[in-house]
C-alpha positions as CSV (number, residue, x, y, z in Angstrom):
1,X,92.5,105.1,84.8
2,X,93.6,106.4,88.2
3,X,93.3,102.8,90.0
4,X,95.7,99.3,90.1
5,X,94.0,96.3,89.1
6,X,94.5,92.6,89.5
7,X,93.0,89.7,87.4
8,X,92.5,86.0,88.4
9,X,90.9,83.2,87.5
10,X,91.5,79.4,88.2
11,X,94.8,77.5,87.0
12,X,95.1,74.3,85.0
13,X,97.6,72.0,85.1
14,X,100.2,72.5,87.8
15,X,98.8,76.0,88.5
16,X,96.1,76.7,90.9
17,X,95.4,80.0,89.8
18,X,96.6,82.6,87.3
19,X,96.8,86.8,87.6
20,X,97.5,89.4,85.5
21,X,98.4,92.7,87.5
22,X,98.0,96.2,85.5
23,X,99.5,99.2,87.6
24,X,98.8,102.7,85.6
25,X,97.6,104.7,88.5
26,X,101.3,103.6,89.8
27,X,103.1,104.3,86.2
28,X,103.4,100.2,85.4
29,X,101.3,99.5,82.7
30,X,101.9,95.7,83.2
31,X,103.6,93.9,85.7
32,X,105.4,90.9,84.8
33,X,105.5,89.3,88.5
34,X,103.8,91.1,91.4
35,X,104.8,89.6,94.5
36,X,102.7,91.8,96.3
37,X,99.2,91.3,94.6
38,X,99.8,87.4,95.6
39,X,99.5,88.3,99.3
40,X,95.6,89.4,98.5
41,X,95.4,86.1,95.7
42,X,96.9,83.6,98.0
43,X,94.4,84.3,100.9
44,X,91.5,84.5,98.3
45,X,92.2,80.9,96.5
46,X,93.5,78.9,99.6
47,X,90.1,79.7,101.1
48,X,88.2,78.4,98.0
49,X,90.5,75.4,97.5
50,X,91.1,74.9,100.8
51,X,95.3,74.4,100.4
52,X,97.6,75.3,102.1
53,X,99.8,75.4,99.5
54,X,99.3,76.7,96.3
55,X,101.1,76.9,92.9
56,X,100.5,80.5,90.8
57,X,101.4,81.7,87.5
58,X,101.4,85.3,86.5
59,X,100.1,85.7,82.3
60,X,102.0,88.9,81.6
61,X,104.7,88.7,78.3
62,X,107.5,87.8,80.6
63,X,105.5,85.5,83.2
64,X,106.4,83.6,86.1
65,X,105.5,81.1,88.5
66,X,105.7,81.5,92.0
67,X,104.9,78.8,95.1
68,X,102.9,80.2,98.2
69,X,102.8,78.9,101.6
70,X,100.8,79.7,104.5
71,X,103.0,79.4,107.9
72,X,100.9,80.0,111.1
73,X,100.0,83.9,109.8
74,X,102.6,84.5,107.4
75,X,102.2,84.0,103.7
76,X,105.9,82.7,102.3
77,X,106.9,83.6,98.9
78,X,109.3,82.1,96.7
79,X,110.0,81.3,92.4
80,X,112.8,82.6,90.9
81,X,113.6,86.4,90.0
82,X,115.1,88.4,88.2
83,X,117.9,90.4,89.1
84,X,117.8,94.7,88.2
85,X,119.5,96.9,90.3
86,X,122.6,96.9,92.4
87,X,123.9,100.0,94.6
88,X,124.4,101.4,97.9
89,X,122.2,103.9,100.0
90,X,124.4,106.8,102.2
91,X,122.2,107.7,105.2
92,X,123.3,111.0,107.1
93,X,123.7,110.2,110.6
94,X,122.1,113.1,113.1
């Protein structure tokens, strides 16, 4: 497949929508949380539920939930994560 490709459909429950995200054209076969595909997801539900404020859970094996809010034109993110790299980067100067 030599394309990335995000699922949805409508929650239940707490959730007001769910997503799967498959990345092989990016080498990630699944996933587990995709902060970024919710930036595309959050616009597309809170026009169709008409909220502000919405409450999404991603289906992959690990999951998670995340809460998105819509300030003026910026799209806030927040759920818990999980931590998986720690280092420092040396940048040449001139």
């Amino acid at each position: 497949m030599c394309a990335n490709v995000v699922a949805t459909a409508p929650g239940e429950g707490e959730f007001d929508f769910v997503s799967r995200f498959f990345g092989p054209h990016s080498g990630i076969p699944e996933d587990p949380v995709t902060g970024s595909a919710h930036c595309t997801l959050a616009p597309f539900w809170a026009a169709r539920l008409r909220k502000r404020r919405l409450r999404a859970r991603q289906l992959s094996a690990r999951g998670g939930e995340l809460d998105l809010a819509f300030e003026g034109e910026r799209l806030l993110i927040s759920g818990a994560a999980a931590f998986y790299l720690e280092g420092n980067i040396s940048v040449p100067v001139g």
